[in-house]
C-alpha positions as CSV (number, residue, x, y, z in Angstrom):
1,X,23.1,30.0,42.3
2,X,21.8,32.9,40.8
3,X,23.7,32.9,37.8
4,X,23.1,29.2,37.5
5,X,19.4,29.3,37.0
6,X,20.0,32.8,35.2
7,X,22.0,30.5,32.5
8,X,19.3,27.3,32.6
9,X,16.5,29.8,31.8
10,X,18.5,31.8,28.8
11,X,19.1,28.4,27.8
12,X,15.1,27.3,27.8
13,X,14.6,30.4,26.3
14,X,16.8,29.9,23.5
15,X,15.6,26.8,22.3
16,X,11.8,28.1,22.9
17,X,12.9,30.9,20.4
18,X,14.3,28.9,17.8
19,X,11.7,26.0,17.2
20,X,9.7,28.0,15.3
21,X,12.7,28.0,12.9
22,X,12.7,24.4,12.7
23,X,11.7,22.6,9.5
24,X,9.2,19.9,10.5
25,X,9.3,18.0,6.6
26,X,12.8,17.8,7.1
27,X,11.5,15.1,9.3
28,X,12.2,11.8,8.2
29,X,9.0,9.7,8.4
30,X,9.8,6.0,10.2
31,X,11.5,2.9,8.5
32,X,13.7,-0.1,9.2
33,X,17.4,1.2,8.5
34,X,17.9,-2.9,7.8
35,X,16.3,-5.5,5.8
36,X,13.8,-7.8,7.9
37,X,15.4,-10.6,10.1
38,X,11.8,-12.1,10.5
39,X,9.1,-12.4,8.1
40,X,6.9,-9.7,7.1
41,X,3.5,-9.2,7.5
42,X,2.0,-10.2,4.5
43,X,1.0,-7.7,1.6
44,X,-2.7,-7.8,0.5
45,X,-2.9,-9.7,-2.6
46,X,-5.2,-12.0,-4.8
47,X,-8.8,-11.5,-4.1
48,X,-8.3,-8.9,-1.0
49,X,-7.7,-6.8,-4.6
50,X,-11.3,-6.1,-5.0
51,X,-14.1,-4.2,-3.5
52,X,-14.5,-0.1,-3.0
53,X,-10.9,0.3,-2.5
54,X,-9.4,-1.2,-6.1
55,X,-11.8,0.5,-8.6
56,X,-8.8,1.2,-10.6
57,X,-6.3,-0.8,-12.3
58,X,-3.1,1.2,-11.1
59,X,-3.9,0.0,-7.5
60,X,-4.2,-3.2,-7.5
61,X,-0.9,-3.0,-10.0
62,X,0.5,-0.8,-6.8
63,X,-0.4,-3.7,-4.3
64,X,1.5,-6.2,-6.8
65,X,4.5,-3.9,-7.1
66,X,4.4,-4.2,-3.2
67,X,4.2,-7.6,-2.8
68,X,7.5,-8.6,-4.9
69,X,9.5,-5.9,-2.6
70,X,8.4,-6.2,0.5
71,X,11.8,-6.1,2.4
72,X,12.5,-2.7,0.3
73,X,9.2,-1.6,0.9
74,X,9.8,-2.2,4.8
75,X,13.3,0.1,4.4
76,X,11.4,2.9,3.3
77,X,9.7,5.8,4.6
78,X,6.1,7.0,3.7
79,X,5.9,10.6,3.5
80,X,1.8,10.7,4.1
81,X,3.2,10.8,7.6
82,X,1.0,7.7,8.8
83,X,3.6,6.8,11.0
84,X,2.4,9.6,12.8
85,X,-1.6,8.9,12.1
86,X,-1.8,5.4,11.8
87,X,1.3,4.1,13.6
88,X,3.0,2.9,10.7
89,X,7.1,1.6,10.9
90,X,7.6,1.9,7.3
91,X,6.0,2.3,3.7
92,X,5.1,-1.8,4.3
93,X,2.8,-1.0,6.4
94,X,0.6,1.2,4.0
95,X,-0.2,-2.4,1.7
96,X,-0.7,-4.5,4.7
97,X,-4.0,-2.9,4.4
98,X,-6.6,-0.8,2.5
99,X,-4.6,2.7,3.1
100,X,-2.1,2.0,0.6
101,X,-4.9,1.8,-2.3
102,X,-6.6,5.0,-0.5
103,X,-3.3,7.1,-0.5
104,X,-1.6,8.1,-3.7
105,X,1.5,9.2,-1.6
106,X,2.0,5.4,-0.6
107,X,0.9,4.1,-4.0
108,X,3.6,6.6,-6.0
109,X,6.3,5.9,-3.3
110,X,5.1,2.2,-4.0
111,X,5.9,1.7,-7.4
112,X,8.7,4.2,-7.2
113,X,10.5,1.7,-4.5
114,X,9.3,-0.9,-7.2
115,X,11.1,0.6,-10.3
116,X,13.6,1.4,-8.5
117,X,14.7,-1.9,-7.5
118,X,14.0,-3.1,-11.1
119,X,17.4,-0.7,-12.1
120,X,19.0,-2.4,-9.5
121,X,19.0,0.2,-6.6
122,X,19.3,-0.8,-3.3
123,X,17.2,0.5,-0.7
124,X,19.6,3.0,1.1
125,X,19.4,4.5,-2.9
126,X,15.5,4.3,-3.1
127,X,14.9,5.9,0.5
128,X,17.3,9.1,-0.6
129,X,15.3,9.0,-3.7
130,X,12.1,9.4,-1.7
131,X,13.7,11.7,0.7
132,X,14.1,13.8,-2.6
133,X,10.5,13.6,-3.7
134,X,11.4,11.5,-6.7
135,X,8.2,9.7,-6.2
136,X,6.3,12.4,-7.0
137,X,7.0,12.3,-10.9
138,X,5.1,9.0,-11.1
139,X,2.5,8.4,-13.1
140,X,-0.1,6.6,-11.0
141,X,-1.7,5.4,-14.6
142,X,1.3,4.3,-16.4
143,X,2.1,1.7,-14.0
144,X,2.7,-1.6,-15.4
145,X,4.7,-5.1,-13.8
């Protein structure tokens, strides 16, 4: 009996020891592995586009973006880690609301996911694309439908 609890707390030991060699942004943030079998909610559009939080053109473009891919958008993960924060199931969720035009990690992923689709990726291609920080190289400004 000894030797049995000797060997359970090596064991919790062990794994004790090694999680500070874990790499937490190897974490995948959350996302639907599958396109929607029920409709989304919708994507702020038309004149929810105005006010303190679209003061520049590239977000309300990054809202637009969203709103012609939403079941791509809802395959995707959003590395500002709001599913943590905010309780977010995918990169959707960012332009349901206001925090997609506050975060420039959503609206880059955004129109990343957007372009993306537009060369004819499929979502499985984006999401490795974001895994490999791809979105990063976009230019917020350049954005255009």
């Amino acid at each position: 009996m000894k030797r049995f609890f000797g060997c359970v707390l090596l064991g919790v030991l062990s794994l004790a020891a090694s999680a500070q060699y874990t790499n937490p942004s190897a974490d995948v943030p959350a996302y639907n592995l599958e396109a929607p079998k029920k409709p989304l909610p919708p994507i702020m559009s038309g004149t929810q586009l105005t006010g303190d939080y679209f003061q520049h053109p590239y977000q309300v473009v990054a809202y637009k973006m969203a709103a012609k891919i939403p079941a791509v958008l809802s395959q995707q993960p959003c590395y500002c880690r709001c599913d943590r924060a905010m309780g977010h199931n995918s990169l959707h969720s960012c332009f349901e609301g206001t925090h997609g035009a506050a975060c420039s990690t959503c609206m880059k992923e955004g129109v990343y996911a957007y372009q993306q689709t537009k060369l004819g990726k499929t979502p499985t291609q984006i999401r490795a694309g974001i895994e490999r920080g791809e979105w990063q190289q976009v230019d917020l400004e350049k954005a255009a439908l």
